[in-house]
N, C-alpha and C positions, 0 to 999 in steps of 0.2 A: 501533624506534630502535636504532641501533648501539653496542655497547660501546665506550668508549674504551678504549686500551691502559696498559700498568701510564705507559710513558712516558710520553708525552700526561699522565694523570692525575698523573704529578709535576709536569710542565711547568704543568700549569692550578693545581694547590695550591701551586707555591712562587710563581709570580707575581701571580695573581689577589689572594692580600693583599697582595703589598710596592705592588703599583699601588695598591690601594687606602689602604694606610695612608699613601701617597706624595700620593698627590693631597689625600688629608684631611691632613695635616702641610703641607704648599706651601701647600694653599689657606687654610687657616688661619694659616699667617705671613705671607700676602702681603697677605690683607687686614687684618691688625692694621698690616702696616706701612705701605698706602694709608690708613687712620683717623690712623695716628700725623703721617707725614707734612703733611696734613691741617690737625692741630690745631695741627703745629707754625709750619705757613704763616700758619695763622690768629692764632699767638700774638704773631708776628714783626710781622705787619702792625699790630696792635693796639700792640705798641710803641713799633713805629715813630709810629703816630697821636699816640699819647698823651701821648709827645715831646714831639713837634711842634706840638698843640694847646697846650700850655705855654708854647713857646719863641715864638709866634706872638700871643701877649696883647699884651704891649706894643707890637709894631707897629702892630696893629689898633685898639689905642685910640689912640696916637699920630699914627695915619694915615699911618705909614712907608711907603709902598708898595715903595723899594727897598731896604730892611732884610727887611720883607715878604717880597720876589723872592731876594733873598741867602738868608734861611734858606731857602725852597722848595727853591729851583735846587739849594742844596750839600748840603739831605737827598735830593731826588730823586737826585743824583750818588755820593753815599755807597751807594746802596743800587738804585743800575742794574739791578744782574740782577733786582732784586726787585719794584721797582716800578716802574708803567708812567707813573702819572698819581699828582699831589698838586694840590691846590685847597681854597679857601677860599671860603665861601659867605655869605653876611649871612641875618641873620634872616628875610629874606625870598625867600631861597633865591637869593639872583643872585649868581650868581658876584662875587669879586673878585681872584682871583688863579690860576692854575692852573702848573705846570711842565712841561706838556704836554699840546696839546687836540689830541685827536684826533676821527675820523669818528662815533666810538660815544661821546661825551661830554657829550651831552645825556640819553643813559641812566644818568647817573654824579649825579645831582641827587638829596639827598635827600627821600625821598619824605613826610614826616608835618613837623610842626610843629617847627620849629628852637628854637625857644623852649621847649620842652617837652623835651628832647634832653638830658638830664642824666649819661649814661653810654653809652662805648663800645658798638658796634652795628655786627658782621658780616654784610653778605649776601651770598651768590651770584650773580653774575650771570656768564651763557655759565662761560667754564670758568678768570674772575677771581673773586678776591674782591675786595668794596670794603667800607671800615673808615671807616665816620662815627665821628669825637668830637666831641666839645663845646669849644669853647674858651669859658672862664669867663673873668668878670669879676671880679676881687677888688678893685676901688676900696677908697676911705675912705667915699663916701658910703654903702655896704651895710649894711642891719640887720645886728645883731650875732646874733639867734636866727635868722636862716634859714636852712635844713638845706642850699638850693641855692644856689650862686655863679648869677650872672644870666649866663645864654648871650648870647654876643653875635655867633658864631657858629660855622660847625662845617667842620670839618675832612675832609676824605674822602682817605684814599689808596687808589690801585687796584692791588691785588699781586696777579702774576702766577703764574700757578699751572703757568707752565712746569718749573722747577727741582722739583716734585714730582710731576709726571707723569714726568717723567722717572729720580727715585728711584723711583717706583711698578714705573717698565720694570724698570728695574736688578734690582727685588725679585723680579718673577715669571721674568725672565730668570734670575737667580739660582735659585730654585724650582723650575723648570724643569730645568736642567744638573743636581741635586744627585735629580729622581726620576727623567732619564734614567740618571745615574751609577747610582741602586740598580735599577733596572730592568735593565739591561745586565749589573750584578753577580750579581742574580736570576736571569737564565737563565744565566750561566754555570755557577754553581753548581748550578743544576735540572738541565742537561745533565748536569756530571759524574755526580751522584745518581742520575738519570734512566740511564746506562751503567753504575752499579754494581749496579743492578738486570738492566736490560734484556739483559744480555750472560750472566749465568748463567740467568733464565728460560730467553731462547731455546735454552742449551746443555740444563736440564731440558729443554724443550720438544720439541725434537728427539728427546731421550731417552726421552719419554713417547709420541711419535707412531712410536718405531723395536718400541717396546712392544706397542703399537695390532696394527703388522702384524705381531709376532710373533717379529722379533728380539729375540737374545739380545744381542747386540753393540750396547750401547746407546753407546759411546764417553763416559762422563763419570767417566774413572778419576783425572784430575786433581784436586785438592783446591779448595772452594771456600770463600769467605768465610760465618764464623755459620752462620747457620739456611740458607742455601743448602745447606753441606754434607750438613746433615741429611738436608735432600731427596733431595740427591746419592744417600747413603747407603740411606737408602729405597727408590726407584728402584734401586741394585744391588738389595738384597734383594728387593724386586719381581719382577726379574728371575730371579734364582734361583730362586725359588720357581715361575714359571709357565713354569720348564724340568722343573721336577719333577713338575710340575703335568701339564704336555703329556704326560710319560710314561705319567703315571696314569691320562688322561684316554683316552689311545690303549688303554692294558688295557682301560677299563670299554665303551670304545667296541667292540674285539675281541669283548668278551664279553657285551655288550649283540649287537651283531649276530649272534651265536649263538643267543642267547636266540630273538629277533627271531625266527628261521629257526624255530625251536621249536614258537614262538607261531600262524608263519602255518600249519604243518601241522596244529595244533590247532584254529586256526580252519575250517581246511577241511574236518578233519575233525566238528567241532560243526557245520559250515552242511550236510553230508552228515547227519548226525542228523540237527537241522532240519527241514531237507526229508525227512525221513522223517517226523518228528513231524509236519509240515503235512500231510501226507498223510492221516496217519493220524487228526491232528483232524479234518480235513475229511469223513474216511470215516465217525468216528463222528460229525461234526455230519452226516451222511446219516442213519445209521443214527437220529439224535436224529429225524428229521423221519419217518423210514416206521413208528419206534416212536411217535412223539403220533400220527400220521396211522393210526396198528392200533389203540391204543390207544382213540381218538375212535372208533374203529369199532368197537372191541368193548363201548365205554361206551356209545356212543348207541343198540346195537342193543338191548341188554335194555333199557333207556328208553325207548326208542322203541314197544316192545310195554310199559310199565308206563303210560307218557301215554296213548298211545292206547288201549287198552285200557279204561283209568279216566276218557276222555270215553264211552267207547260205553255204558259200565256206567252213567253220568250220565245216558242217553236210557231206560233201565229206570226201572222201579218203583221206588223206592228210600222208607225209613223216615227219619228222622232221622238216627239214627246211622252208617246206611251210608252218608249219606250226608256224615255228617264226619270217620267213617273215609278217604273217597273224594277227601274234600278234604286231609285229612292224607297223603295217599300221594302226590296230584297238587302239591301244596307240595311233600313231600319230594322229590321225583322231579325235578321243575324247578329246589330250591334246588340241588339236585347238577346238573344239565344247566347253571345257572347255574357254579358251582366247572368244572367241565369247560371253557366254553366262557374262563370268566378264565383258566386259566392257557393254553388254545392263542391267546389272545390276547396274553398276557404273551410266550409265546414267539416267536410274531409282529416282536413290539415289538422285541424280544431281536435276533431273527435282520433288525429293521429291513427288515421283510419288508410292514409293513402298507401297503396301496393303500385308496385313497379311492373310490369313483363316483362320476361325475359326470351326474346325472340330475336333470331337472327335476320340484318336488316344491312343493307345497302347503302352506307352514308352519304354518299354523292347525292343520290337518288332521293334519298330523306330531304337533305335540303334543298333542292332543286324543285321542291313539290312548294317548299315554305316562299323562295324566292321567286316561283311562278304567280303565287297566290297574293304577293304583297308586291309586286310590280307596277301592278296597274296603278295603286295610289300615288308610289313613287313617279311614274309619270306623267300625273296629272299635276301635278307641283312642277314637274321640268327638272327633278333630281335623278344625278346620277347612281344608281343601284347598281354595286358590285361583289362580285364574291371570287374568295380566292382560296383555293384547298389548297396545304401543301401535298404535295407529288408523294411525301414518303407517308403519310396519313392513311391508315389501311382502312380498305372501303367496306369491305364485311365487317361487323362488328355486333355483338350480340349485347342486347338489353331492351330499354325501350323506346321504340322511335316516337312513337305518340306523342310520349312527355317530352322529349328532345324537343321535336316538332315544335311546342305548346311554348318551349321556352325562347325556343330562335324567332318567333312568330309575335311574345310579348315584347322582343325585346328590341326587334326592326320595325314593327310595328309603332314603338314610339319613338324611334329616330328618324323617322318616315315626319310622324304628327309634329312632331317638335325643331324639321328644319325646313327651312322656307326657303331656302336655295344652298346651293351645291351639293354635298357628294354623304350617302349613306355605305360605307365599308366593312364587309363581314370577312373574316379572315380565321382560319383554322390552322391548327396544329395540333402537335398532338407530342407526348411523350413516354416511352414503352416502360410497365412496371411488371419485369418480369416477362416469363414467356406467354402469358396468358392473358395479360390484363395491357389495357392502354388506356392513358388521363388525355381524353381530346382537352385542348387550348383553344376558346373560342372568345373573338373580343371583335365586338358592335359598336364603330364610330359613329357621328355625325359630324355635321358644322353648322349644329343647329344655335338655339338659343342659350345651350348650355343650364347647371344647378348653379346657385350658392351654395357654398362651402357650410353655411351654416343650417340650408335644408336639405342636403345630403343624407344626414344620417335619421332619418324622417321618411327616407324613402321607404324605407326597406320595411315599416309598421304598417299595418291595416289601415286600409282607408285614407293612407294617407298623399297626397299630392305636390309637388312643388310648388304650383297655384291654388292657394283655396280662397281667395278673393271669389264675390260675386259675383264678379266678370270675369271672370277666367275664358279664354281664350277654346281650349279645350276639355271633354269633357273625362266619363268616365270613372269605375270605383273605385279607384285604389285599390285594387286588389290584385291588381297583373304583378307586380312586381314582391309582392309580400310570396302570391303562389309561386312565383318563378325562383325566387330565392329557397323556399321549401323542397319544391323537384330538387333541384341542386344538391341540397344536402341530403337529401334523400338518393341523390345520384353518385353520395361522395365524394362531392365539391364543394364547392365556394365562390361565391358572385362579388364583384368589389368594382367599383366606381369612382372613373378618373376625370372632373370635369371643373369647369371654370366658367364664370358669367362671360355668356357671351362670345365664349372660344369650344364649344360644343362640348361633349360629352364619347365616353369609352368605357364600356361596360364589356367586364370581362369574368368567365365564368369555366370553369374546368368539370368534367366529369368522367366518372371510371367506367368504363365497358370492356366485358370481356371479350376474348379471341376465339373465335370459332373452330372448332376443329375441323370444318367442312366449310368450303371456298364456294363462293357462287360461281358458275361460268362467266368470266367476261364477253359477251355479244357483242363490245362494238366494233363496227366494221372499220377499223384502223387500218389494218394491213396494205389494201388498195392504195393508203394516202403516204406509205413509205417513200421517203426521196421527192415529193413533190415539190418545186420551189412556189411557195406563197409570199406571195404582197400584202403586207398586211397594214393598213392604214387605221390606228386610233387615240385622239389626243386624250382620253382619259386617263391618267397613269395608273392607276390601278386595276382597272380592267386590261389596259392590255400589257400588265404584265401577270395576273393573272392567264389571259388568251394564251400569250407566250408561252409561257409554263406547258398549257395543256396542249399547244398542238407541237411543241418541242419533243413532249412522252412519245407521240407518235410518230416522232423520227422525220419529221417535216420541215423543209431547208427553206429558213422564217429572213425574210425582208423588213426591218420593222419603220415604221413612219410616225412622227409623233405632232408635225405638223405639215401643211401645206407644201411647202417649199420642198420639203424633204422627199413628202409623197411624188409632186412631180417631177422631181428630180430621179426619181427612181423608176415613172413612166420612161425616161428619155434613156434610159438604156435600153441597148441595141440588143438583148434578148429578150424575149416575152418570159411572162409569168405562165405557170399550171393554174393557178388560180391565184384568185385578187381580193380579199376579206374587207371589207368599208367598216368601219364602225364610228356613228355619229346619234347625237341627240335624235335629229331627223322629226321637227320639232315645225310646224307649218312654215313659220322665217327662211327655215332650212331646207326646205325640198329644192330650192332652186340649186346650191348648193350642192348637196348629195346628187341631185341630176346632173349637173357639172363635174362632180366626180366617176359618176358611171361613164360620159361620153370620154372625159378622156383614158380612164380604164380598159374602157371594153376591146378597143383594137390590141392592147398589150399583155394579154390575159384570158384564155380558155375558158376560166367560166368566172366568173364575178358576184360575189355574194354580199349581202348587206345584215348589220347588227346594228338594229335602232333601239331604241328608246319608245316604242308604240306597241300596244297591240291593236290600233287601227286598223281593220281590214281593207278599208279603201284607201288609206294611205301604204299599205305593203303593195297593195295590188297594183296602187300607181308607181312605185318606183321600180316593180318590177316590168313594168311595162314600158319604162324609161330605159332598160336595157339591160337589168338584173336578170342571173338566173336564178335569184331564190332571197327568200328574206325572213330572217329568223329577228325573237326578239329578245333585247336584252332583260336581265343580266348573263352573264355564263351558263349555257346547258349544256353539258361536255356531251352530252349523247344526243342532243339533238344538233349540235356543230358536231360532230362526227357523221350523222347519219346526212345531214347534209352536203359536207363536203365531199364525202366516199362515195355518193349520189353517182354520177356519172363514170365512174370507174367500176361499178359492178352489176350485173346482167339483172343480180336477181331483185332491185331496187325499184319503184316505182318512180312515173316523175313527179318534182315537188311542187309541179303549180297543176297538179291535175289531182279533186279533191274524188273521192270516191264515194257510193252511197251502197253498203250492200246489206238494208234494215229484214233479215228473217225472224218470223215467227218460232216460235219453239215450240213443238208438238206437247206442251204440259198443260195438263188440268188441275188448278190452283184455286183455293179456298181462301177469303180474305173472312175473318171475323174481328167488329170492331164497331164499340156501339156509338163513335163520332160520325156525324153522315162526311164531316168534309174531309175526314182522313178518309173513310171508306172510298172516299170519291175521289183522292190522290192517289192512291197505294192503285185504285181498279184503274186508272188512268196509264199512272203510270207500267201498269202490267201488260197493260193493252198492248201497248207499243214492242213488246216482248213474248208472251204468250199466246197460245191461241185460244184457250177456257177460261174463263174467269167465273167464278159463282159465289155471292158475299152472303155475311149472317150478320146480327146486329147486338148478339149476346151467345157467351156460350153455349146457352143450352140450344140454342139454335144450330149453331154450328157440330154438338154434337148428336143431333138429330142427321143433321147431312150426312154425317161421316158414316152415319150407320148404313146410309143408302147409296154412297156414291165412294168410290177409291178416287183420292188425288196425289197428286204427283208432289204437292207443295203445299201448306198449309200457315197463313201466318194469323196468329193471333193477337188481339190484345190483353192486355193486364188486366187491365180493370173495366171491367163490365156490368153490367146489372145482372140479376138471376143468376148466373154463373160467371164467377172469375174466370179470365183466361187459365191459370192453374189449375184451377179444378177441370174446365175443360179439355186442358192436355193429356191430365191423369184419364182422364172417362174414356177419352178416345184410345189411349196408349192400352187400357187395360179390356174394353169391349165396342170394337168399330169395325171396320175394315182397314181402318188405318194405323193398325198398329207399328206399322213400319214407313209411315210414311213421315219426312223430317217437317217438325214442326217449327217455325220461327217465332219467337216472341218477339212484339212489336211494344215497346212501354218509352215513356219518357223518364223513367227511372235513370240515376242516375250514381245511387250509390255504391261505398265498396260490398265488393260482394256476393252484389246480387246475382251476377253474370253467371257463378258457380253454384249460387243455388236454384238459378234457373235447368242449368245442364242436372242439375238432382233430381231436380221438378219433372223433367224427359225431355225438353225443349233441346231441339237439335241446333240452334242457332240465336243468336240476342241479336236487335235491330233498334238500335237511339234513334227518337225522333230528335230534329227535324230529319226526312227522310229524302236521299238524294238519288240519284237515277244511279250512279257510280257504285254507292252503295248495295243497291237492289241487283245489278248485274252481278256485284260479285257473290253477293247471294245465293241468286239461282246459281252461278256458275261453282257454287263448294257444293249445293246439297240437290241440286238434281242432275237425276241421270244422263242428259243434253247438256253441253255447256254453249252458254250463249254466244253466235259471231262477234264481231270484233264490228261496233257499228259509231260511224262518225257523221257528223252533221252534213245535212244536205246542201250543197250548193245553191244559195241563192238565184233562183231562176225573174229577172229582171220584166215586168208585165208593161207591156203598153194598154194605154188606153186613152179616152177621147174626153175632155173635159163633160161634166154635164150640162155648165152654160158658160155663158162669157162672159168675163168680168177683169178689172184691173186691180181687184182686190182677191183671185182667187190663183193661186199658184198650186194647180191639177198635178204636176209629176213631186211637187212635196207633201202632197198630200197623199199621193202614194208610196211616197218613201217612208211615210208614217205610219201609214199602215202595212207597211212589210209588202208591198206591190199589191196589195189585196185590193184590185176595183170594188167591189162589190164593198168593203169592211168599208175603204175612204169613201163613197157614195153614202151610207148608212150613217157616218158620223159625220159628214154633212151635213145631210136632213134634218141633224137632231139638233145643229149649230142653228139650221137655219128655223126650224119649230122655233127653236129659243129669242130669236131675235126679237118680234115685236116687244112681247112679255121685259126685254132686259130695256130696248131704249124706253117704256115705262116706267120703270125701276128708275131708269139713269135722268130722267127730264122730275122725277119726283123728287129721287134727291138733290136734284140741281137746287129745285125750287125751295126748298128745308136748307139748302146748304149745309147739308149733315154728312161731313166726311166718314162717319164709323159706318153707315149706311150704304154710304159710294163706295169705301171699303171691301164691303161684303157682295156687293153685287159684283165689280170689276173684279176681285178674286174669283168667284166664282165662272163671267165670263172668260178670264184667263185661260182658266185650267179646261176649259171647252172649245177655244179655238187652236188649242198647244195642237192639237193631232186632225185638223181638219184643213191646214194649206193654207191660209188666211195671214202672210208674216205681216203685213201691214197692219191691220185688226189687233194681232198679239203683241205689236210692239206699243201701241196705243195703251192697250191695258196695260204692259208689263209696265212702262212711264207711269201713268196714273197709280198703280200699285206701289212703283217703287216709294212714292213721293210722298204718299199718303201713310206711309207706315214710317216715313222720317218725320211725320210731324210738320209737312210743309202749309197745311190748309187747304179748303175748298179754294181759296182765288187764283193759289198757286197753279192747281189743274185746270180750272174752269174752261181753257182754251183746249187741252187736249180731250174735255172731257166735251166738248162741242163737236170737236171733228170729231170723235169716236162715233157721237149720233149721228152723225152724217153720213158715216162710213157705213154704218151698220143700216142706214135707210137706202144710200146705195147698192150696198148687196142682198137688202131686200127685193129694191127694184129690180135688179137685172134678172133673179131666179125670178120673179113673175115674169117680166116680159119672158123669159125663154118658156115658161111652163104655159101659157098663151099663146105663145107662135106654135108650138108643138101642137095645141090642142084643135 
């Protein structure tokens, strides 16, 4: 909407009220003086009537009618402009006299009872009045108390309401002329008003738009009326001032554009740094990637000979102790290969380097690898580990399982670490997007220790931990959980964290995989177990409704037990079971226990299987020999509780307590090049076991010296060499050898993206991560040579007798060959070397008695320790293992003194008896 101008807006405020107070003033005098008018017509007529109703008696009683006519005619004449019509009516309303009858004078009669008509009575009619009175009678013959003279008739005059219509004109004609007079008065004086404004604005105005453009010459040197001058005044100073102004403004402007010129040199010369500096990040983010990339290679190579190594030394004879020495190194060794491979993944992440696979893969089977490999922790704590797929969750599924793997593995693996009794719960689902695509739903309970609310969100950063006190309980980089959330979104998910002190923790994570248009064959042997009725006995609820689930898919008529009472109560029915499922802790307490479940299972149940909580081989062996026919271990393996329970219903099945050995050679000649002697000496070890040629080199130009003179079947190289790279090797051989067609494997502890594809560029027919595993090697040979390897499983422990070498009360001969993996000959040799040591240690131990220097006693009983762990001596080692415990709590030499006496004594004892017995021999 448009502003009005200053003029205009006096024009509308000086007139808009005089009209209105104009027309409210007219119209209210014009109709008080149409009312007054009015009354006064109406007062006249009544008068007149009331007259004449007087003067009109005595003719009417007389019967005068031209006395009658006389008074009419000479009032109707007196009063012409006023009245139209006079008449006289009889009681009975009929006229008797009138002084003028006109066309409308039958309308002139009045209307109610004449007799009853005691006082004056105006009506309206059209745009007359007519004025009935009464004419009374006052005779002599009239009661004296009557209030009424008797009517005897009535009078009507009809007065014309011309001469007040026409006052009425006069009035608002008058009304009229007197608010066009102030109306006309009103804009005259708004105009002038209206120009003593509008003519100094416009000269400001000019002056203010001459401003605008910058003129100084504003033209308003003349003087003007009040508060305009001001303005005036104003307006100069304005002027002035943005003359002085412009001066200034041109200096800062001069000297800004100096500056200016300054600035861009500077700039030019920063964006020349810069681009040095980008340079030179970029040089050293190379250098960052060939140092992880040396690094990963000079870490994985000693690992790579400590893993492998300590499986080979696991295929030995081994005692107890070596062989939880053997497990303490192989922990150590992987939790570091673990730290290693987190941070060239972090770096990964960093450098937004990470790539997916996209390979079609088995999800049942995916996780059943993670849940194998992370059991044994969980029952070494005594926790229950369960997993439960849903049934509708499609098992083919394409992407990648590794990273899957990497993250089901971070993420049980720390609800494993982080609870210290009861129950670790993984549970899947999934939901379908589209015909191609499906969001598995995967969420990892415990009832562990549980986070705080306020270090929650601290998880999910680098390096960061719930505990980072110096005492922290457990260890580890902070880095499982930052890379796990990375996969994830990189997987087109999201990771989120539901947890409470002290009320455990639920970590739950979704991710997208596609649908394969080609279905794996399902192998498992289901069918056999259709209709079979099982017993199924297990108080864990979520394993066995998991179990439930899966042996229900298979069409199997399920009994289910959830405790004791229940279970035998379901023995005492009078039909038997096809088979009978136990599922228990199975937990040392418990063998009693589970053996009392098999006795009274076994007579009501064909075959009777057990699901423990162990991978103890001599606790399965035992309970199968309590009357099982087979014992698998927990959590959930749907295909290895399939191939068990189908066990006996199908021909072409093997038995499960019968283990096989059937280790062949493979007719290949294989070339190892690799200038570490203790990889060289794992990889040829481990080939041995496999192949039947083996021929190594120490640097490529070595190896491609061989190739020139020998064809092999198999060739694995390393990366990094002296004299010649494995690369440069490859090429040499690929382009003038014998071997041109022979697949080559690179063997590197590389680990970046990448590199895998430009190895396959390079000619290498296959990549090989150290640390290097036997699992790995088999599949190996089995993609790239022409033979694929049997199918080969661990040899049944064959049990050795032998004869102690002397007699003693401190030497326990058949643990000392359990220590040594039944090996006489190994437990004999670490004997020997226990018993060399003895004088040499009670020296040591009578020295530092006499010092009373516990850091001393210390080092020597440690040392003792770890030498009678695998040589059959429990008395000896528990001696020590006291003395050590005590002495690394800070209890003092006086505290041992007594165990560290009998320890000398003990150790002079079973010096004495190996001489007597090596004397009496002699």
């Amino acid at each position: 909407m448009s502003k009005l101008s200053l003029r205009d807006s006096v024009l509308l405020l000086t007139l808009i009220p005089t009209v209105l107070i104009g027309l409210i003033l007219g119209g209210y005098f014009t109709i008080n003086r149409y009312v007054e008018l009015e009354q006064i017509l109406k007062q006249q007529g009544t008068s007149i009537a009331n007259s004449l109703a007087m003067t009109v008696e005595q003719p009417l009683d007389s019967k005068d009618k031209a006395k009658l006519h006389s008074i009419i005619t000479k009032a109707h004449n007196q009063h012409a402009s006023l009245v139209n019509s006079i008449a006289v009516f009889d009681l009975h309303n009929q006229l008797i006299m009138t002084s003028n009858y006109h066309s409308e004078f039958n309308d002139l009669h009045y209307r109610g009872n004449v007799a009853a008509l005691h006082a004056t009575e105006a009506q309206k009619l059209r745009n007359n009045y007519v004025i009935f009175a009464p004419v009374k009678y006052y005779g002599t013959g009239e009661t004296w108390q009557d209030a009424h003279a008797k009517t005897i008739a009535v009078l009507m005059v009809e007065i014309s309401q011309d001469q007040a219509i026409i006052g009425q004109q006069k009035a608002l004609l008058l009304s009229g002329t007197i608010i066009l007079g102030a109306l006309f008065l009103s804009v005259f004086l708004s105009t002038r008003l209206s120009r003593m404004f509008s003519t100094p604005l416009s000269q400001l105005q000019l002056a203010t738009d001459k401003l605008i453009e910058g003129k100084t010459d504003i033209g308003v040197s003349e003087q003007m009326q009040g508060e305009f001058d001001m303005m005036r005044q104003g307006l100069v100073t304005i002027s002035e001032k943005m003359v002085g102004q412009r001066d200034e403004m041109q200096k800062h402007i001069d000297q800004a554009t100096s500056d200016y010129r300054e600035t861009l040199e500077q700039y030019e010369t920063q964006n020349i740094q810069l681009n040095i500096a980008k340079k030179e990040a970029q040089v050293a983010n190379r250098v960052k990637s060939d140092f992880l990339a040396k690094m990963s290679h000079e870490l994985r190579t000693p690992l790579n000979g400590v893993i492998g190594f300590t499986r080979q030394l696991y295929k030995t004879p081994l005692n107890k102790h070596q062989k939880d020495y053997l497990d303490t190194i192989e922990l150590s060794a992987n939790s570091l290969l673990t730290i290693i491979s987190d941070i060239l993944d972090f770096s990964k992440l960093e450098a937004d380097a990470m790539e997916l696979e996209n390979i079609q893969f088995q999800l049942r089977d995916a996780v059943n690898e993670v849940m194998t490999l992370l059991a044994p922790s969980a029952y070494e704590k005594q926790l229950e580990l369960s997993i439960a797929v849903n049934r509708q969750v499609p098992d083919n599924l394409v992407g990648d399982p590794t990273r899957f793997k990497q993250v089901l593995i971070n993420l049980i693996s720390n609800a494993i670490k982080f609870t210290e009794k009861g129950s670790v719960k993984v549970d899947i689902s999934h939901r379908l997007k589209g015909d191609s695509q499906t969001s598995l739903l995967v969420s990892v309970s415990d009832t562990g220790l549980g986070i705080a609310q306020e270090k929650q969100d601290t998880l999910f950063t680098p390096f960061a931990q719930a505990d980072t006190s110096i005492t922290r309980k457990f260890g580890g980089t902070g880095l499982g959980l930052i890379i796990t959330k990375h996969i994830v979104e990189v997987m087109q998910g999201r990771i989120t964290l539901n947890s409470a002190l002290g009320n455990g923790s639920c970590f739950t994570f979704n991710a997208i995989f596609n649908l394969p248009s080609r279905l794996f064959n399902d192998d498992l042997p289901c069918r056999p177990l259709e209709n079979k009725r099982v017993l199924y006995f297990e108080p864990q609820e979520h394993t066995r409704n998991a179990v439930i689930a899966q042996i229900e898919s298979w069409h199997m008529q399920v009994t289910v037990c959830d405790s004791d009472e229940a279970f035998f109560t379901a023995l005492e029915q009078e039909f038997s079971y096809d088979i009978c499922l136990v599922g228990n802790m199975a937990t040392v307490d418990d063998m009693q226990t589970v053996k009392n479940y098999i006795n009274r299972a076994r007579e009501k149940a064909d075959y009777l299987y057990l699901m423990v909580n162990t991978i103890s081989h001599n606790m399965r062996e035992s309970l199968i020999g309590s009357g099982a026919d087979a014992c698998i271990s927990k959590p959930l393996h749907h295909r290895k509780l399939c191939e068990m329970l189908a066990a006996p219903y199908r021909l072409d099945h093997p038995d499960l307590s019968i283990e096989t050995s059937n280790a062949t050679h493979l007719p290949l000649k294989v070339l190892i090049a690799d200038d570490n002697d203790a990889n060289l000496k794992l990889l040829y070890t481990l080939l041995e076991e496999q192949v039947e040629t083996i021929e190594t080199a120490h640097n490529g130009a070595q190896a491609v010296g061989l190739c020139k003179t020998h064809k092999y079947d198999l060739i694995f190289m390393d990366i990094q060499m002296p004299i010649m790279d494995g690369i440069t090797a490859c090429k040499s051989i690929k382009e003038s050898s014998m071997n041109d067609d022979t697949p080559i494997i690179a063997v590197t502890a590389h680990a970046l993206a990448g590199e895998k594809e430009q190895l396959v560029k390079d000619g290498f027919s296959g990549y090989m991560t150290k640390p290097i595993d036997e699992d790995m090697l088999k599949q190996i040979i089995c993609d790239h040579s022409a033979t694929s390897p049997l199918e080969r499983e661990q040899k049944e422990e064959q049990m050795v007798s032998s004869v102690a070498p002397f007699e003693s009360h401190l030497l326990d001969w058949n643990l000392a060959l359990q220590r040594s993996g039944n090996k006489p000959h190994l437990a004999l040799e670490m004997l020997n070397m226990l018993l060399q040591s003895v004088p040499e240690t009670i020296d040591h131990l009578n020295e530092a008695s006499e010092q009373e220097d516990p850091e001393q006693l210390l080092k020597i009983v440690h040392k003792f320790h770890g030498a009678c762990c695998y040589t059959g001596v429990p008395k000896l080692k528990t001696l020590a293992e006291t003395i050590e415990t005590a002495l690394k709590q800070d209890k003092g030499f006086d505290f041992v003194e007594p165990e560290v006496l009998d320890l000398i004594d003990e150790l002079s004892n079973l010096n004495r008896d190996a001489e007597i017995t090596a004397s009496s021999s002699l």
